[in-house]
N, C-alpha and C positions, 0 to 999 in steps of 0.2 A: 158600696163605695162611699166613703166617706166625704163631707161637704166639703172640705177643703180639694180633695183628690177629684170631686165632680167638677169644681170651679176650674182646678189647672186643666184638664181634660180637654177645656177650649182650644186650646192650641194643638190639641189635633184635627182643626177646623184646619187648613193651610188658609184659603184667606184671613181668618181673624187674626191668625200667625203673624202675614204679611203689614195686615193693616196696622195691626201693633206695633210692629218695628217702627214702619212708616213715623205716627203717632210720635211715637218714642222720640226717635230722630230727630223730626221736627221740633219736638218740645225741647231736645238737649240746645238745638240752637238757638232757639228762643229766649232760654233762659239765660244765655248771652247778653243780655241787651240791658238788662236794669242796673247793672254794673257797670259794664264798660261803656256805655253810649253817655250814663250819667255822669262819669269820672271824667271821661274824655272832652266833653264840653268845657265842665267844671273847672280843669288843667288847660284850656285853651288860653292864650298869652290875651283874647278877650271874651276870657268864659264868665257868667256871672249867674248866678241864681232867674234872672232873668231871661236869659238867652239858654239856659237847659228849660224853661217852662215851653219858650216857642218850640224847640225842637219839637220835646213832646208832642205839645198840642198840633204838630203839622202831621203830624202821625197820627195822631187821634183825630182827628178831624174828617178825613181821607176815609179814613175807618168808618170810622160813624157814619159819615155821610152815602159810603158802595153797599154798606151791612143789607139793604135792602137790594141791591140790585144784583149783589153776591146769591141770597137767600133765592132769588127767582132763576137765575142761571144755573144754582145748584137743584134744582125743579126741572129744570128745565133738559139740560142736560148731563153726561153721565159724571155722576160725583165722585168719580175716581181721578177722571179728568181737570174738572175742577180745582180740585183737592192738589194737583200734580202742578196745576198753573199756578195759584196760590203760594207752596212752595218755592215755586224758580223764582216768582218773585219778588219774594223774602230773602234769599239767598242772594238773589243784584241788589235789593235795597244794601243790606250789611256789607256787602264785598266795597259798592261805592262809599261807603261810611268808611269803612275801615281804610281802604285806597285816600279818600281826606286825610284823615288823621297821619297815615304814613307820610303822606308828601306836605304836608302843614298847608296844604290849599282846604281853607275853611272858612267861605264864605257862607253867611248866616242863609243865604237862599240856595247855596248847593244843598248845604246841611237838611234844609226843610224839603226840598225837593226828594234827596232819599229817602226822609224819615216819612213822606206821605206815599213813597212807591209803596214802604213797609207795612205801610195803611193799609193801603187794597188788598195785598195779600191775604192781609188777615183776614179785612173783609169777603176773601174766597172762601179762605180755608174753614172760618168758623161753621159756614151753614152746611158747608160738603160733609165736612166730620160729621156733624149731627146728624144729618141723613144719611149715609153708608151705616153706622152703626145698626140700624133697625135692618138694612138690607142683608148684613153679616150674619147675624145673629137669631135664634127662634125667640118668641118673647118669654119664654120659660128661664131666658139662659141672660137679659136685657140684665138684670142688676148686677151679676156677678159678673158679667162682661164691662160693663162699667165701672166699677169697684176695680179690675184687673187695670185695664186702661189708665184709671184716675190715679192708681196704685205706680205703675209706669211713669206715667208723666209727674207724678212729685217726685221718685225716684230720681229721674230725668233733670228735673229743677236742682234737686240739692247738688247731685254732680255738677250742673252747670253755674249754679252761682258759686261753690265754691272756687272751681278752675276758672271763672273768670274773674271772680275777684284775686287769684292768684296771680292769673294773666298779668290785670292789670296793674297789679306792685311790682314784678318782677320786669315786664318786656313793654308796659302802655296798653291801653286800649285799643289803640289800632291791631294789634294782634289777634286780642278777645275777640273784635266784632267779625275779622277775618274770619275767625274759628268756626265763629257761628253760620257764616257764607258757607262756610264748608260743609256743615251740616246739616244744613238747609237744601243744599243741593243734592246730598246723598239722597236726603230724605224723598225729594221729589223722582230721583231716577227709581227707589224702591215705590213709587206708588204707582208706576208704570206696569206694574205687578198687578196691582187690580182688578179683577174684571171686572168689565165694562158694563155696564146692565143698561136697560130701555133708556132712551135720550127722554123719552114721552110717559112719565110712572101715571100710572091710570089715574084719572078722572083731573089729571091736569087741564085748566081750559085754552080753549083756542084762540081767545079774542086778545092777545095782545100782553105784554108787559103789564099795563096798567090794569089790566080784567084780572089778574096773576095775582098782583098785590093786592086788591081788592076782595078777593077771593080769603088769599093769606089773612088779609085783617081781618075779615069776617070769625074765622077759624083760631084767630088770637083772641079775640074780647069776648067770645062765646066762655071762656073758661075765665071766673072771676079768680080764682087763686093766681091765674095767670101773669092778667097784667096786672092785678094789686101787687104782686111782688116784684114785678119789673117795675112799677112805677117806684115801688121803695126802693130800689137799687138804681135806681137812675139819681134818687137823692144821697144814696151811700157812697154813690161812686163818687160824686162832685168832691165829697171831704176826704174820702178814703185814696183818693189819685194824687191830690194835693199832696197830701202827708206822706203818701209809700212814695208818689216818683220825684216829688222834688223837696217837701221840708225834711223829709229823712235825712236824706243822702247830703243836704247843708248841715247835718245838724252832728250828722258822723262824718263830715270831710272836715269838720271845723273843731270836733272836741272826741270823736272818738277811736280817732286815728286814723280814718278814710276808704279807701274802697275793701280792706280785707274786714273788717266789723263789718263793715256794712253787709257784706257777703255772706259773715257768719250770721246775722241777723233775717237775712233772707231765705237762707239753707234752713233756718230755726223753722221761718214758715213752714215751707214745702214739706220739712220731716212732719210736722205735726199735720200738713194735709194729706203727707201720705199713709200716719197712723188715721184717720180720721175715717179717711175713704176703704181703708180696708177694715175698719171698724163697720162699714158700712156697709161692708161684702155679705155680713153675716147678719146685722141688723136691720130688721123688716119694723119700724113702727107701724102701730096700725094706722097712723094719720101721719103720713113720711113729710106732707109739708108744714104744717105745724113744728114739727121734730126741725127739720132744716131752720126753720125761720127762727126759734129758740136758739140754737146751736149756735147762730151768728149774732142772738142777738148776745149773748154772755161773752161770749167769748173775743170779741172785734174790740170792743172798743180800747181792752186794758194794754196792748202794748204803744198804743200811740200817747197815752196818759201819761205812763212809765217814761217815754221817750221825752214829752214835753217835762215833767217832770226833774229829770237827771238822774234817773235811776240808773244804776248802775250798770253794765251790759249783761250778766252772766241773766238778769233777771228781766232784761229788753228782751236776752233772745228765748228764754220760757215764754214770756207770755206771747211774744210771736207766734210761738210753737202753738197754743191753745189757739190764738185765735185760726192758724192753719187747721190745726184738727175740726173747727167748726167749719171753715170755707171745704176739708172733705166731705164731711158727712153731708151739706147741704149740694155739692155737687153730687154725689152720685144719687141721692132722694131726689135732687130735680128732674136731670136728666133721664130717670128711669122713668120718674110719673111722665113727664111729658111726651116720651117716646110711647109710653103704653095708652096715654089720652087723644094724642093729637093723629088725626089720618095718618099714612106715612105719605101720600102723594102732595100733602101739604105740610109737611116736617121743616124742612130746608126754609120755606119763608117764614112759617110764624118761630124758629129757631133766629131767621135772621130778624124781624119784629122784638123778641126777647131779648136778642142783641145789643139791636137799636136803642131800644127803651133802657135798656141797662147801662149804658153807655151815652148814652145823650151828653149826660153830662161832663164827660171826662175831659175834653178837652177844657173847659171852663173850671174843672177844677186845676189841672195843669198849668194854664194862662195864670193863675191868680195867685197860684203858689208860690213863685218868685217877688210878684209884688209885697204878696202880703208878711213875708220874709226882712223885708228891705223895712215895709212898712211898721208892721208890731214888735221884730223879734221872731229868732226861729220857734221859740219856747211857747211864746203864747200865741204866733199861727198853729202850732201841731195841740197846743191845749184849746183852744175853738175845736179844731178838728174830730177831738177826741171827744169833747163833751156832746159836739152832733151827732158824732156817731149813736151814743147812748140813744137819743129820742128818737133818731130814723130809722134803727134795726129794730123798734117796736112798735112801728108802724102798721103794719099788715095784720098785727092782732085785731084790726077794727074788723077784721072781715070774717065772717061766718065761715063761707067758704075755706079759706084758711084755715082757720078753726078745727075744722069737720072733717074736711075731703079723708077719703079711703083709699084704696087701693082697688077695693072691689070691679068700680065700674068699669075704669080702665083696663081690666084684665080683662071682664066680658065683652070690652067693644073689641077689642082686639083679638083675641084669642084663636083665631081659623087667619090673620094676616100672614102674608108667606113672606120668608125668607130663606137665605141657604141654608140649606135643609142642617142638624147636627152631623158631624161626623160620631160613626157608634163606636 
């Protein structure tokens, strides 16, 4: 059988099948949000650069702050469930969102109130997905299943930021973010689908929440490529959140025509993370994190330059695309090593730890984005932006580990770990 006919073959897994949809779905309304949530502010009778940074950050905040308490509940119990709650409530955050927007009742504290429900959500859903995956799947089958997945959800993105940049030219934002309520809930009735596995995954401890995370930290700083590269995405994110959620979206609502560029700029990503990760389907480095941490470092910084710049758009949304093809290749290289390194009965926390650490910063970069807007110019806040990027995404070279790591070890720690079995 041929590699590509071995890889689709997963889907006569029927759970990997289900979980995929799931996935899917959820990403389709996800990918709602960066559009229409940002337009819709933006169009509010008192929207301003400043009052889409708060939204954001009331969202991210929420986030950041449950990632840790998500990461131990998804430990704790079954991450199908999880994963399902996560959903439903993503799907009330967007529906209250979009119900504002319809009725013009949009007070800056309703607003923040939903955009922090949409927080927690994530902060379910992100550590459940990480963990189910190794449950799914044998670890023979971990990369191409990830590559499949990662394949799906850019898929997933290009569709949904194109229609909802459509959305929002044609009928508002409040439609969009409807849409996305809709999908989000389908999503969550499909993951009812999952089965359910042990509430208690072996060698989880007894002594409490805080014994849990302690445990989880332990099992996160043991692996130096680990957190040296969550620590440099904690610095990437601060510039890289500024720039993508809120100097963007000023900078094409103001000169490049507004929510449909913008859309097409975003769609540019996702194609390019979805060539990226399926490039990554079939490409094994022999040191996958080095490869990852390369791949973003070249590729990240040149479309926010271009943007601060005034480059033209047809050449905004190529180099978007490039830098999407490095955020795939570096996703399905992380996720595979870390699923093949890390226990699996401690996946879900040090997932939620890599979260955290990756994300620290985002709301502070959000908050600041608005200001620094008002403050410098949209042109020379996204040129700061862009030139940090350059010295942050080659950061992690300092580290051996980094450097070096293989593949090898991870396959031998793992390799007798159970999961559902292949279907033959």
């Amino acid at each position: 059988m041929s590699g590509w006919r071995r890889d689709l073959a997963l889907f006569r897994n029927p759970v990997f099948a289900l979980f995929f949809a799931t996935r899917t779905l959820g990403t389709l309304g996800s990918s709602f949000a960066p559009v229409a949530l940002a337009f819709s502010v933006l169009h509010l009778p008192h929207g301003t650069p400043q009052l889409l940074s708060v939204v954001l950050a009331a969202e991210a905040i929420p986030m950041v702050g449950f990632m840790l308490v998500g990461g131990v509940i998804a430990d704790r119990f079954p991450r199908s469930r999880v994963l399902r709650g996560g959903l439903l409530l993503s799907a009330t955050a967007f529906a209250a969102l979009g119900a504002m927007m319809l009725t013009g009742w949009t007070p800056t504290a309703a607003l923040c109130a939903a955009a922090a429900l949409s927080g927690v959500g994530i902060a379910l859903i992100y550590p459940a997905l990480t963990g189910l995956i190794p449950e799914i799947l044998p670890v023979r089958q971990l990369q191409a299943g990830n590559a499949l997945l990662g394949a799906a959800r850019n898929a997933a993105q290009i569709v949904g930021l194109v229609s909802s940049g459509m959305l929002v030219a044609w009928v508002g934002g409040a439609w969009a973010l409807m849409t996305g309520a809709a999908l989000f809930g389908a999503a969550g009735w499909l993951a009812t689908g999952i089965p359910v596995r042990s509430s208690r995954p072996a060698g989880l401890s007894a002594g409490g929440v805080v014994r849990d995370l302690r445990d989880g930290w332990r099992e996160f700083v043991a692996h130096e490529w680990l957190w040296v590269v969550v620590a440099q995405w904690s610095l990437m994110v601060l510039f890289f959140s500024a720039a993508h959620g809120v100097i963007g979206p000023v900078i094409a609502d103001a000169e490049l025509g507004g929510a449909v560029p913008w859309s097409w700029i975003l769609a540019g990503e996702a194609t390019g993370t979805l060539l990226g990760g399926l490039a990554a389907m079939r490409w094994r480095p022999r040191r996958p994190i080095l490869a990852a941490v390369l791949a973003t470092a070249v590729a990240l910084p040149p479309p926010f330059l271009c943007l601060a710049l005034g480059a033209p758009l047809p050449l905004i949304i190529a180099a978007m695309a490039a830098a999407g093809a490095g955020f795939g290749l570096f996703g399905v290289l992380w996720a595979t090593t870390m699923q093949l390194r890390v226990p699996a009965e401690s996946l879900s926390r040090v997932a939620s730890y890599d979260a955290l650490g990756s994300l620290v910063f985002q709301p502070v970069g959000l908050l600041v984005g608005g200001p620094a807007v008002v403050l410098w110019g949209a042109h020379t806040a996204m040129l700061v932006c862009g030139l940090a990027l350059i010295v942050v995404c080659l950061l992690p070279l300092v580290s051996s580990d980094v450097r070096r790591l293989t593949w090898t070890s991870g396959l031998d720690r793992h390799a007798n770990r159970g999961a559902v079995p292949e279907t033959p």
